[in-house]
N, C-alpha and C positions, 0 to 999 in steps of 0.2 A: 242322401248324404250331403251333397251339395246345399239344397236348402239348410239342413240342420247345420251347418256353418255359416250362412248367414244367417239364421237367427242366431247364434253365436257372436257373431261379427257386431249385430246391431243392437243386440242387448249389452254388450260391449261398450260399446261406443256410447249408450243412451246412462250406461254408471258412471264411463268417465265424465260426460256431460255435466252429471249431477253432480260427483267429486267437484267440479270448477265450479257450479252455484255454489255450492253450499260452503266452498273456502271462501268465496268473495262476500263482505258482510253486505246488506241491500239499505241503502238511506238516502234521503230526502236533503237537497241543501232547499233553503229557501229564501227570497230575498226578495222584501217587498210581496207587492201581489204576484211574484212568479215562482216556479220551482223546478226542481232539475233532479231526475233520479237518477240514482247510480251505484256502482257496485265499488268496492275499494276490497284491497288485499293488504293485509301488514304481515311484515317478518313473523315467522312462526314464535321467535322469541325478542320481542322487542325492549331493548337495554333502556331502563331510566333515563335520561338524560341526554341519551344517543338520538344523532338525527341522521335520518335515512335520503339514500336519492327518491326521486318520486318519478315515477313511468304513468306518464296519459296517455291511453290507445283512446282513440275516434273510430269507430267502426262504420260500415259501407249503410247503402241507403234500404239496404234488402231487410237489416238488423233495427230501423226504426220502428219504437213501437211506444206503450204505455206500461210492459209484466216487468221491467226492469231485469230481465234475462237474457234477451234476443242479443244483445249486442256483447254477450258471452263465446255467443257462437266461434268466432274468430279469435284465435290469438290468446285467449284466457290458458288455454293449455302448455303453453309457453312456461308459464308461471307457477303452473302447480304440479306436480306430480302425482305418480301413479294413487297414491294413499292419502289425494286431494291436500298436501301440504304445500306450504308456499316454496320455492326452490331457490327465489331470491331474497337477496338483503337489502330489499326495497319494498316502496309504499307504490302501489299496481292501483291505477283508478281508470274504469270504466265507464262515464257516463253518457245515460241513454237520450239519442234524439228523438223529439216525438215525431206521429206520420207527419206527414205534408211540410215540414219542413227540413233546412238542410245547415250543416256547419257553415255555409259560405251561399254566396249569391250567384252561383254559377248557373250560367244559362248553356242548354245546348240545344245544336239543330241539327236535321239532316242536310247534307248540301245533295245537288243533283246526281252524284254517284252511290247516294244511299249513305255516306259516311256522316258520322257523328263529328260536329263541327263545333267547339268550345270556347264562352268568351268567360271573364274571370273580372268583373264588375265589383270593385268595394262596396255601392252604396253609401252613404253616409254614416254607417256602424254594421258592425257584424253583425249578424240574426241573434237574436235573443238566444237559444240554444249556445250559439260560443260566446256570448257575454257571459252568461251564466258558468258556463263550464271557467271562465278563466277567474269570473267572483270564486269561485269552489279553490281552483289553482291558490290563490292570494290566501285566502282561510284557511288553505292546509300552510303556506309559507309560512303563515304569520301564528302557528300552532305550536310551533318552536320544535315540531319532529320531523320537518324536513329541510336535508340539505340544500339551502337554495345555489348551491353553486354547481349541483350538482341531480339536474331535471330534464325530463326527456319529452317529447312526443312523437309519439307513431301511429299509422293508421293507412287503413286502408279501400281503396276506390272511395266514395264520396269522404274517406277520412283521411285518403292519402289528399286528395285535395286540398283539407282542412289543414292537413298535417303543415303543407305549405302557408296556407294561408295565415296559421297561427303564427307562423317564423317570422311572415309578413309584418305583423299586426304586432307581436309582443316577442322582438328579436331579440334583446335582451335577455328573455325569461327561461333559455333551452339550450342547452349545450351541446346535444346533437339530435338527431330526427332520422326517423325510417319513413319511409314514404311508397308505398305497396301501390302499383299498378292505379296512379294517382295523377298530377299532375297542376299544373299555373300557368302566370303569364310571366313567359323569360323576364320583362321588360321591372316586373319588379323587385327580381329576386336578387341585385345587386345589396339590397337594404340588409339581407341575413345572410350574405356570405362569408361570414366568418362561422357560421356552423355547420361543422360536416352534417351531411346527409347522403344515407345509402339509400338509393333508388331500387326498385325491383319491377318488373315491368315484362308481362309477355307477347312477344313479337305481333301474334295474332288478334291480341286484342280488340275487338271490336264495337265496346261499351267505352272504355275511355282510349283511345287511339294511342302507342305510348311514343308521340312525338309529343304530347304536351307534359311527360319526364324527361324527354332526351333535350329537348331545348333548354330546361332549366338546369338542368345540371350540363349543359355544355356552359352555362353562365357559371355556376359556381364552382365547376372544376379550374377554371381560369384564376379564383382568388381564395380556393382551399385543398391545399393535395389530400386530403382525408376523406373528400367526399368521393364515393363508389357509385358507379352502373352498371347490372347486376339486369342485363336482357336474357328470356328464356326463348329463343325464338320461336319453338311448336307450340307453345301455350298461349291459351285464348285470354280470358278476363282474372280468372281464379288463378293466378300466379302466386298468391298468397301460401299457398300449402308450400310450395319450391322454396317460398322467402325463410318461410319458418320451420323450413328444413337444413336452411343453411348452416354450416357449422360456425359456433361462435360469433351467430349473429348479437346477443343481449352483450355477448362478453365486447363486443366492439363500440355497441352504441353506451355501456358504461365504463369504458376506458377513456372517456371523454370528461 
């Protein structure tokens, strides 16, 4: 009996999977000799003339690939419901990073206690992967069916990074941010604090440490009361399931 409920459970799990493919459409932006795959969601009923907010999730380093699927895994459930429809009345884009690279230039080390030790380096331009993803961002602006006053990013471990670094980089362009078990360097985050960002972060984390969430947002609670920290303390790296269990997490980040 047992078994026969998980295969239950995971044939389950492997339809909803496919419900969130197959709502999200799969396409290629390209620009120049580069290109950027990715998944996009539009309102189940989208109005003439009506322009929607636009939601960027960045997905973690484990969800890097080439099938333009992987980086479904997380968070796409958020957005679609049981009967693989969209749930919001927003434009949902997913785009995938490939292997061996990353949204940002973060280097990490072990220090002598075994602990993962973080520096958050610009480089001279962001890695090709978020140049392209923010060319992708500007082509949907400039499409005349997204509201630009009214666009998000979130993401998680190597995306909650991003997540930051994007605010960094084009602080202008986001009106609020979620930022999952993620992390930057305090020292530059005074540039985007005018945009709320909920943090989510589990105590035990031992993949991204979350003092390098709780330092940036000790900076931006200072010059925005909307921004939340949201620590799970038993939980190890996967904090993401807690976040996006939260109630009235989407309704917060577009109440913004």
């Amino acid at each position: 009996m047992r078994k026969l409920l998980l295969l239950l459970f995971v044939l389950g799990k492997v339809l909803v999977q496919s419900q969130n493919i197959d709502a999200f459409q799969a396409k290629v932006f390209v620009r120049n000799e580069d290109s950027l795959i990715y998944r996009i969601l539009y309102p189940e009923k989208m109005e003439k003339g009506k322009k929607y907010p636009l939601i960027l999730f960045l997905h973690g380093a484990g969800e890097r690939g080439t099938d333009n699927k992987k980086q479904l895994t997380h968070g796409s459930s958020l957005f679609v419901d049981e009967q693989g429809l969209p749930t919001q009345e927003a434009i949902v884009l997913f785009p995938q990073c490939p292997p061996n690279v990353m949204w940002t230039h973060r280097v990490k080390e072990k220090n002598k206690e075994g602990v993962w030790e973080f520096r958050f380096p610009l480089g001279e331009s962001a890695p090709r992967p978020a140049q392209l993803v923010n060319l992708l961002v500007e082509d949907l602006m400039a499409s005349g069916q997204v509201d630009t006053n009214h666009m998000y990013v979130m993401g998680l471990s190597m995306g909650g990074i991003g997540t930051l670094e994007f605010l960094y980089r084009w602080p202008e362009k986001y009106a609020a941010a979620i930022c999952i078990c993620g992390g930057h360097d305090p020292a530059l985050a005074e540039k985007y604090c005018h945009v709320p960002v909920w943090f989510f972060h589990g105590g035990m984390d031992d993949v991204v440490p979350s003092v390098y969430s709780r330092q940036v947002f000790e900076v931006l609670k200072k010059c925005n009361v909307n921004t939340r920290y949201m620590l799970y303390s038993e939980l190890n790296h996967n904090s993401w399931d807690a976040a996006f269990s939260e109630p009235g997490l989407l309704e917060w980040l577009l109440s913004f």
